[in-house]
FIMI-65397 format. One line per 5 residues: number of its first residue (from 0); for each residue x, y, z of C-alpha. Coordinates in steps of 0.25 Angstrom, whole numbers, plus 2048, in hexadecimal, padded with zeros to 3 digits. Each point is the difference from the previous one (the first is absolute). Example, Ala and Ser with C-alpha at 12.3 -4.5 7.8 and 13.67 -1.06 7.14 Angstrom:
2
0	831:7EE:81F ~ 806:80E:7FE
! end
This chain:
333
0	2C0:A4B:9FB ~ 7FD:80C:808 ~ 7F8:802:80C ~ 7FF:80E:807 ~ 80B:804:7F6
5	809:7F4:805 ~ 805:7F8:7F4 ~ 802:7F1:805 ~ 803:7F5:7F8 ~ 7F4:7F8:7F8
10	804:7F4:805 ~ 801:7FD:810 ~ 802:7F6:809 ~ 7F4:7FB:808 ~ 802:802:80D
15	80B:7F9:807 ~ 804:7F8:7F4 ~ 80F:807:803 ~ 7FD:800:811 ~ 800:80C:809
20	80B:809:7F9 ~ 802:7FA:7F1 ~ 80A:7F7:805 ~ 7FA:7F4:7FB ~ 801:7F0:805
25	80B:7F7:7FE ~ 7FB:7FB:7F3 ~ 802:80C:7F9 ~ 810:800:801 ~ 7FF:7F6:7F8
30	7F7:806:7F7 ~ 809:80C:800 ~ 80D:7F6:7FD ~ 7F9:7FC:7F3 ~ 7FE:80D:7FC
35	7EF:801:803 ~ 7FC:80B:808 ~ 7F5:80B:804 ~ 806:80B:7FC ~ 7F8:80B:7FA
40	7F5:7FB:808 ~ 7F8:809:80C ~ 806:7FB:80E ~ 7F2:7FD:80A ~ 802:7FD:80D
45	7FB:7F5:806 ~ 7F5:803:807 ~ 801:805:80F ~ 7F8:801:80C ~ 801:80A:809
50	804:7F7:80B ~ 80A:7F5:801 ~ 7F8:7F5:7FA ~ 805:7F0:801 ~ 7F7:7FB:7F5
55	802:7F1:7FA ~ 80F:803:7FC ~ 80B:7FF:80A ~ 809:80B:7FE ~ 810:7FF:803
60	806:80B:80B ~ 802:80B:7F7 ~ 7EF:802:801 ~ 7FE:7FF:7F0 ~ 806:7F2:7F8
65	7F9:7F4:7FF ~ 806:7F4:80A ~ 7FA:7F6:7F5 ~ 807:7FE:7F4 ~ 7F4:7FC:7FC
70	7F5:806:809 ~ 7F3:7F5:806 ~ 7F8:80A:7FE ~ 801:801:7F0 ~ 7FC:7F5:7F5
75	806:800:7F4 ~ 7F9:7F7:7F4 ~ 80B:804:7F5 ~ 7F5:7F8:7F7 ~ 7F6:804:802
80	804:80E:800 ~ 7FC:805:80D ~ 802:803:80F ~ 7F9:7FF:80D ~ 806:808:80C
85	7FC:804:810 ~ 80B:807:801 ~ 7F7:80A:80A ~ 809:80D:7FD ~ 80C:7FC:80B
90	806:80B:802 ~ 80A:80A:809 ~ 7F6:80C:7FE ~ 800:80C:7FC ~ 808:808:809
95	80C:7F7:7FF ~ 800:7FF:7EF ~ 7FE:810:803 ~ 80E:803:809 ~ 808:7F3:7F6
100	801:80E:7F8 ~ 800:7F5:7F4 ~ 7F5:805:7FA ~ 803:80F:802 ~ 80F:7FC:7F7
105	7F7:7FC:7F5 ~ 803:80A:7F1 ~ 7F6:7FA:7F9 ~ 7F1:802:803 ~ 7F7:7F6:806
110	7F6:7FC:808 ~ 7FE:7FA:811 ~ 7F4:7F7:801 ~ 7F9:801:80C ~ 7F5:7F9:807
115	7F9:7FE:80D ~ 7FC:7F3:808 ~ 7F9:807:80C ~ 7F3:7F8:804 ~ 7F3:80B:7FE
120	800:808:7F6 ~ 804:80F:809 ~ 80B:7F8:804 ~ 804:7FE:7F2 ~ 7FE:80F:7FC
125	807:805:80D ~ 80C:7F7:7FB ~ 7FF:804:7F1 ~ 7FF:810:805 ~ 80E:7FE:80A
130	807:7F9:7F3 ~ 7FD:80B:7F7 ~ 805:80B:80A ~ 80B:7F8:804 ~ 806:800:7F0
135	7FB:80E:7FF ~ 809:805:80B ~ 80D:7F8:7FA ~ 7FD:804:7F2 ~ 80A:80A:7FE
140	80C:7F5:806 ~ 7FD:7FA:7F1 ~ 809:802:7F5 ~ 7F6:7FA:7F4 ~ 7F0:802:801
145	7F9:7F5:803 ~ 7F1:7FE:802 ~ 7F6:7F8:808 ~ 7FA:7F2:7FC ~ 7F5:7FC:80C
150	7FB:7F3:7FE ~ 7F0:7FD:804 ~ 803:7F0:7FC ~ 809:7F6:808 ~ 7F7:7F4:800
155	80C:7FB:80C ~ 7FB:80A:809 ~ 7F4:7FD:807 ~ 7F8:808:7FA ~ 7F5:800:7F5
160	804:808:7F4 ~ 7F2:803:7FD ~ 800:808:80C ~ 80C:806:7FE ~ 7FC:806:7F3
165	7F6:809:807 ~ 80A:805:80A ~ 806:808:7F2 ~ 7FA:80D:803 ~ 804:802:80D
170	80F:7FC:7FF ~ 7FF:80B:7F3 ~ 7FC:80B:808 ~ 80A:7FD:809 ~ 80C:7FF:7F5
175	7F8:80D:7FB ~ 803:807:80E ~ 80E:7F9:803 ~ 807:7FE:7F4 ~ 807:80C:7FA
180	7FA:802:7F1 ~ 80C:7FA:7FA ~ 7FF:7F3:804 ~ 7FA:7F7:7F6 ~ 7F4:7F6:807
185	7FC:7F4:7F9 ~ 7F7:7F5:804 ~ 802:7F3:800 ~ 7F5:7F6:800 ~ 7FE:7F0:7FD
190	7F4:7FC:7F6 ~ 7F7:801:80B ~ 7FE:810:7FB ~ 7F5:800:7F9 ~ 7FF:809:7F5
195	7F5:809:805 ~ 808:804:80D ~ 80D:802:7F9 ~ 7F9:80A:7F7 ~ 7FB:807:80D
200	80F:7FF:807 ~ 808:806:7F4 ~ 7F6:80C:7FF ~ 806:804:80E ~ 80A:80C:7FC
205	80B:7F9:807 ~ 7FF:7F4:7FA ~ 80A:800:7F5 ~ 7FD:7F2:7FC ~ 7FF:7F2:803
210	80A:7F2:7FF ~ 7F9:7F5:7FE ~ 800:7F5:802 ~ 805:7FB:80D ~ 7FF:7EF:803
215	7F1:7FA:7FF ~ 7FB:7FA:80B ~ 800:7F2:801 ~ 7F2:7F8:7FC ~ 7F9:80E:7F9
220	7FB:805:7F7 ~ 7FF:810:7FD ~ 7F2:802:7FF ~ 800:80B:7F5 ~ 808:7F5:7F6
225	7F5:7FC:7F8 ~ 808:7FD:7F5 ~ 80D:7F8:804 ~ 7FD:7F3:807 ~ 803:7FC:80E
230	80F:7FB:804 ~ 7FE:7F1:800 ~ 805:7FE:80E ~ 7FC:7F2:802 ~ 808:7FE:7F2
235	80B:809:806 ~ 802:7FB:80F ~ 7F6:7F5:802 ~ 7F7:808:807 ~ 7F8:80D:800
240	7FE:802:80F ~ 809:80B:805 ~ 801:7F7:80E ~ 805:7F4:7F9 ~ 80B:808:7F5
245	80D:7FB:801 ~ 807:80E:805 ~ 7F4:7FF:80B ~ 804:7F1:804 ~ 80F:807:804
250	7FB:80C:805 ~ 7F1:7FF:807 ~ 7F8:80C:7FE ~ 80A:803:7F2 ~ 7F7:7FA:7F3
255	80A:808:7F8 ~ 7FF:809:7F4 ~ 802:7FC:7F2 ~ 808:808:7F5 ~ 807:7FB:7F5
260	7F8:7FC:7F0 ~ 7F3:7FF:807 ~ 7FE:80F:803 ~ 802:806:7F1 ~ 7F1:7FD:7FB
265	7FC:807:80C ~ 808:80C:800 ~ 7FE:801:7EE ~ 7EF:7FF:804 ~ 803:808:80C
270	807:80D:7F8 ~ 7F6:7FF:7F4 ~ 7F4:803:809 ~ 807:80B:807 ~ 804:808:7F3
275	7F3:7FC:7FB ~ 7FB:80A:80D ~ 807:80A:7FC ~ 80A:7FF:80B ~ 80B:806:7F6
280	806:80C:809 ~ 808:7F6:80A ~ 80B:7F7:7FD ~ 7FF:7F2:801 ~ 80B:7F9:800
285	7FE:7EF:7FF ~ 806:7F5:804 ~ 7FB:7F2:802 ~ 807:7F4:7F8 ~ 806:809:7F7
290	80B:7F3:7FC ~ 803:803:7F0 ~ 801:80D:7F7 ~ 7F3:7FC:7FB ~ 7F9:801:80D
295	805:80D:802 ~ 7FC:806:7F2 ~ 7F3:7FA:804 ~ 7FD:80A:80B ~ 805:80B:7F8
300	7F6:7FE:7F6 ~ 7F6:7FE:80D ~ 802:80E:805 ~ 80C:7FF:809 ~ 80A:80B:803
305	80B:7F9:807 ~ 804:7F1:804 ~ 806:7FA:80B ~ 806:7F3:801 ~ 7FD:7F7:80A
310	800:7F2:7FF ~ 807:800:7F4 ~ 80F:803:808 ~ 7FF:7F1:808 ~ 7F6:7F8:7F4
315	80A:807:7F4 ~ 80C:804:806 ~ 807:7FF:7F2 ~ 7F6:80A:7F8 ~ 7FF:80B:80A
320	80A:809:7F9 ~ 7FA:7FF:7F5 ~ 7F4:803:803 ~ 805:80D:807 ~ 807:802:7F2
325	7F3:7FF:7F8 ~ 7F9:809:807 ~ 80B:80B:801 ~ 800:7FE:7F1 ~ 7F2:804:7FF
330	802:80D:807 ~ 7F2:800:808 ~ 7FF:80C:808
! end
């Protein structure tokens, strides 16, 4: 795919899926022992604040792997085929990913997913406006190009996506003012973004396109699917009420956000209606329970541009490379 004249890899990495620098977790040596890897796929960071950030996930002295073998804050239901996590974006922060110079040793091209958790919404611009001047001053240390994923959906934040999605605007004119023109900028959103904002968002001229989707909030349901029903969260976890969910019960506050199976009837309804609005001048690149080859060509036929894998590295471990395979072979882009 190419975006601003960049040509990235069709198939990416959600966010974080290999940590902060494409190093992966300790699982994946053995995946790599057995011959199954990533390669071919778009490195994204895992999302970053600007700010060291704690989160839900102890982190070990080196600011950026995981204590946890098998971190609290994530459920894994292998059977079920899905996730729920309150990871809450730990994290060193920006500056210290920035002066690692791991990213700037990077020759292939990617992208650095950004987000901010300040309180009120000036706040939240104030810190999106220093990130993007702060990547745009360090842009020439970079040896590959890269671009910019911001991310309007943590549902481990504190804050309410459906806010979040009106604060788009504001943090494109920003990235419009701060960001050099070569920089790619992407949105990333959870199923909360309705269909009608998104179509207002991607008409910005520096918004080159959206990633969707991020985890759905636990206990709801988007209000503009009208044609996939609502996740059965009592069937799921016993309960519907984000105060009484199992992630919640471990860390008050936390109900979690749920990726995995679930999500795919949501993103295949969600991209219809938007290429139905004729919103066909931006990328969209989908992820969301894409787990087989089947789902994948599912989304294509949907509409998307790209894919990213998600869940799919942790749920099927064992068919990642070859669903990074398939879709190299279909030369999307």
């Amino acid at each position: 795919m190419k975006i601003r004249g960049i040509r990235f890899s069709p198939i990416a990495q959600a966010s974080g899926v290999t940590n902060f620098f494409g190093e992966g977790y300790w699982f994946h040596r053995f995946l790599r022992l057995m011959g199954i890897s990533l390669a071919g796929s778009m490195f994204t960071s895992k999302t970053s604040t600007l700010l060291s950030r704690a989160g839900n996930m102890p982190l070990k002295s080196d600011s950026v792997t995981p204590k946890e073998l098998f971190p609290h804050c994530i459920i894994v239901d292998h059977i079920r085929e899905l996730a729920l996590n309150a990871v809450s974006l730990s994290g060193p922060g920006l500056e210290f990913l920035l002066n690692t110079g791991r990213w700037q040793k990077r020759t292939d091209n990617f992208f650095i997913s950004l987000m901010s958790l300040a309180k009120t919404p000036t706040d939240r611009l104030g810190e999106a406006t220093e990130m993007f001047s702060m990547v745009s001053h360090r842009k020439n240390e970079f040896r590959g190009r890269f671009g910019i994923q911001y991310n309007l959906s943590c549902p481990n934040g504190g804050l309410d996506p459906l806010v979040m999605v009106g604060e788009a605007i504001p943090i494109l004119e920003k990235a419009d003012l701060m960001l050099t023109p070569d920089i790619p900028f992407l949105f990333k959103f959870g199923p909360d973004l309705h269909p009608i904002a998104a179509r207002r968002i991607t008409a910005h001229r520096r918004c080159d396109g959206l990633v969707v989707f991020n985890t759905l909030p636990f206990g709801t349901h988007p209000v503009w699917a009208e044609r996939t029903p609502p996740v059965d969260w009592k069937k799921l976890f016993g309960t519907d009420n984000p105060k009484e969910s199992p992630m919640a019960k471990r860390f008050p506050g936390f109900p979690g956000g749920l990726s995995g199976a679930p999500l795919l009837p949501f993103l295949l309804e969600w991209i219809d209606i938007i290429r139905e609005r004729d919103v066909t001048d931006k990328h969209i690149q989908a992820g969301g329970g894409l787990l087989s080859i089947d789902d994948i060509k599912a989304v294509r036929r949907a509409g998307a541009d790209s894919v990213s894998i998600g869940s799919a590295s942790f749920l099927k471990p064992l068919r990642v490379g070859k669903l990074v395979r398939y879709v190299l072979d279909q030369s999307w882009g």
